[in-house]
N, C-alpha and C positions, 0 to 999 in steps of 0.2 A: 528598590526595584529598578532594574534598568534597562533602559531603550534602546532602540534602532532608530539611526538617522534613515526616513524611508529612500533620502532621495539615493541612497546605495542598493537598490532593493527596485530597479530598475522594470521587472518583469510587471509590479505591482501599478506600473500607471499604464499599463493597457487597460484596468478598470475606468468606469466611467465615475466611480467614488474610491476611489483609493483610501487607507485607513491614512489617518494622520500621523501615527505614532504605532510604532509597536513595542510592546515589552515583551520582554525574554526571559528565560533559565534555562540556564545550559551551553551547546557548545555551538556558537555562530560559525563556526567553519564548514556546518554543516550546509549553510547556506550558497557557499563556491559550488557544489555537486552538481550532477545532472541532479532532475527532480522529479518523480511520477506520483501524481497523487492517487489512492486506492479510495474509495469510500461507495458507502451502503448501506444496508439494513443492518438494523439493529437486531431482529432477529432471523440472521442468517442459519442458512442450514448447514450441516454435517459436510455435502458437497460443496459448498463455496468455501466453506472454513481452509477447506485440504487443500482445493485450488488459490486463495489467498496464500498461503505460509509457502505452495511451490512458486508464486510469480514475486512475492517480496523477498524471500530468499537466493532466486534468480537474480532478482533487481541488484541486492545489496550484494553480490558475487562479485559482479560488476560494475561495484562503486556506484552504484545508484543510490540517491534518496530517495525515501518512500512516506508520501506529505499525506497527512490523513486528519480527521477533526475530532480525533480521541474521545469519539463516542464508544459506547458499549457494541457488542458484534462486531460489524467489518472492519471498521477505524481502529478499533484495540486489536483486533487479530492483523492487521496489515503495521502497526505499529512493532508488537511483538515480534513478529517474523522478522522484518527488516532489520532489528534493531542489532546495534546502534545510529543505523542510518536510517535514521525516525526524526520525521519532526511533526509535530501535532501542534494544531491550531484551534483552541478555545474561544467558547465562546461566554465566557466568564473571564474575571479577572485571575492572574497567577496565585493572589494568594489564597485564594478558591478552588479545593477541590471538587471538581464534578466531573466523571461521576463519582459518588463514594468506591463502588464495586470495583474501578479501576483506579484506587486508590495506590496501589503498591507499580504498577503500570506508570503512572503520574509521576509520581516523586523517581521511579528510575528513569525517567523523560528527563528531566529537570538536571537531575545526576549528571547523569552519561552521555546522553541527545541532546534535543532542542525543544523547547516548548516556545509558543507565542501567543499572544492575544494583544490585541488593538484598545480592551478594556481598561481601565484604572485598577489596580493592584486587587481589590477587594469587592469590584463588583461580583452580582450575583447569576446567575446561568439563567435566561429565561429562552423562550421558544425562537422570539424575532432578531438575537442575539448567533444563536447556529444558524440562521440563514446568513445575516451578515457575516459571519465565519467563513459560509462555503466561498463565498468570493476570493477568496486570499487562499483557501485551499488550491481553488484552482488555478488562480492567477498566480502562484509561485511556479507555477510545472509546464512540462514542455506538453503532457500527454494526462486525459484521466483516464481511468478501468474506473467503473459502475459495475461492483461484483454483483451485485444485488439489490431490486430497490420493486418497491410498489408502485403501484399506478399515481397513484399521489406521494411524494415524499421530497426529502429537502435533496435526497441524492438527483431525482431529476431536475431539482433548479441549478442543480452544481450543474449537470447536461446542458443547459440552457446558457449559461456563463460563459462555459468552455465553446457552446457554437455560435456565441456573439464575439470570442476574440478567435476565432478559426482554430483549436488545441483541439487536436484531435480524441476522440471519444471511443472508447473499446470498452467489450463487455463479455463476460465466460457465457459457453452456451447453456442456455434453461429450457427445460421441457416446457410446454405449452402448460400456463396456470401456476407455475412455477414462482417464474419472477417476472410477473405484465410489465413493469417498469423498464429493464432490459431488452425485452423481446418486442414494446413496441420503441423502442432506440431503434433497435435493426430492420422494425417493419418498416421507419420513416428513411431509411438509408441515413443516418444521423450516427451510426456508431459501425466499428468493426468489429467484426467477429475475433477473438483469439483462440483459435483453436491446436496452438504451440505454443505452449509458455516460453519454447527456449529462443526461437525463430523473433516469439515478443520483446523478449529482453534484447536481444542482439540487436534491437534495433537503436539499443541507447548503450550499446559499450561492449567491450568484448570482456568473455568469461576470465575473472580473476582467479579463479579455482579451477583453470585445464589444467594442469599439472597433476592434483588430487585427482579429477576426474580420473585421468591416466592409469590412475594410481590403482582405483579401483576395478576400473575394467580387466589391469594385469592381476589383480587379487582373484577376480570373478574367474579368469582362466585357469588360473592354479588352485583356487578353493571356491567353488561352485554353497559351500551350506551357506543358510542365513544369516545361520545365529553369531556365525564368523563373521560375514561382512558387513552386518550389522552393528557389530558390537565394534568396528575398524570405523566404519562410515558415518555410521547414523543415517540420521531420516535424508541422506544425499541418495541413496537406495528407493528411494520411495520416489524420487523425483526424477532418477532415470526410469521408473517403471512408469511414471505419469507420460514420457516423452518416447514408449515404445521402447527403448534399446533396452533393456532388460524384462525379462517375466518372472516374476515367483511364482513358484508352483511347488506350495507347501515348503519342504524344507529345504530346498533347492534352488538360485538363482540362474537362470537361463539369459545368456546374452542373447539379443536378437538384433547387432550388429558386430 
């Protein structure tokens, strides 16, 4: 198994405990990137799923990494999305899969991406192990998103980390009873609203995919059906309708810029 010298990993001693050691699998170049880290509940709903895959898809457009603690819900869904510009941070040892369920998620981490953990190779995943994780989630990145999180959970001590090294804190909007976790972030002025995924991304690099955007808005003037720019685009159709310029309405694509 092999390690990271920390003292190149510079971001990691604004902690007040820094790990001593990190092991790795996978591809350390991922670590030169900008960095946002996504994390939250584990069981996220339907509406945060859609808005995670448009803000790490966003992210990774724009050469962004997307740092997550490859738990089950938000951390596996903001991994996926991203991916290949994913790095997940365990709170077990590498040769330790946890969780089972994101078993196949895991090993294409290790593959393709980047996995870490501060662990010995074969440790075992217990509860005080993800909190010491969330440190190093957050301490790699310039910024966190809290997609989701309860009144209690390990997503608001990653909150707490990020407003002891001053990393700024964003979080999607939730209906009242929704996500307490979140909504009181923003009741305490403690986090920003994101209410543009694209206006959010932009803040960490410009889009590497204007050109296909281009591409499609000139498809959408000359062939308006779905199933056409759908099957050209994929779910990048889905992500201009999230940000207004476009509307479906049934089988038809309506620009609305």
């Amino acid at each position: 198994m092999k390690s990271i010298n920390i003292k190149e990993l510079s971001p990691l001693f604004r902690l007040k405990n820094p790990p001593k050691k990190l092991y790795y699998k996978g591809n350390l170049e991922l670590l030169n990137m900008k960095k946002v880290a996504i994390v939250g509940s584990r069981k996220m709903s339907i509406y945060t799923k859609y808005l995670i895959q448009n803000l790490a898809k966003s992210l990774k457009n724009r050469g962004i990494c997307v740092v997550s603690g490859g738990a089950i819900g938000c951390d596996a869904q903001a991994g996926i999305s991203a991916f290949p510009n994913t790095i997940a941070v365990f709170g077990n040892g590498l040769e330790e899969i946890y969780p089972k369920t994101n078993e196949k998620l895991i090993k294409n981490i290790y593959d393709n991406a980047l996995a870490l953990s501060e662990y010995e190779p074969n440790t075992k995943a217990s509860g005080f192990r993800f909190l010491e994780r969330n440190r190093i989630v957050v301490g790699l990145c310039e910024a966190l998103v809290v997609a989701q999180a309860d009144f209690r959970s390990g997503s608001l001590q990653s909150a707490r980390i990020a407003n002891e090294l001053k990393i700024p804190i964003y979080v999607f909007p939730h209906r009242i009873n929704e996500s307490l976790g979140t909504n009181f972030l923003l009741s305490q002025n403690k986090a920003t609203l994101i209410n543009d995924i694209e206006d959010f991304a932009n803040k960490f690099g410009q889009n590497l995919t204007s050109t296909k955007s281009d591409e499609l808005i000139e498809f959408i003037k000359q062939n308006p059906n779905f199933d056409e720019v759908y099957a050209k685009f994929g779910d990048l159709i889905y992500e201009y309708e999230l940000n207004d310029r476009v509307e479906i309405l049934g089988t038809k694509v309506i620009l609305k810029c």
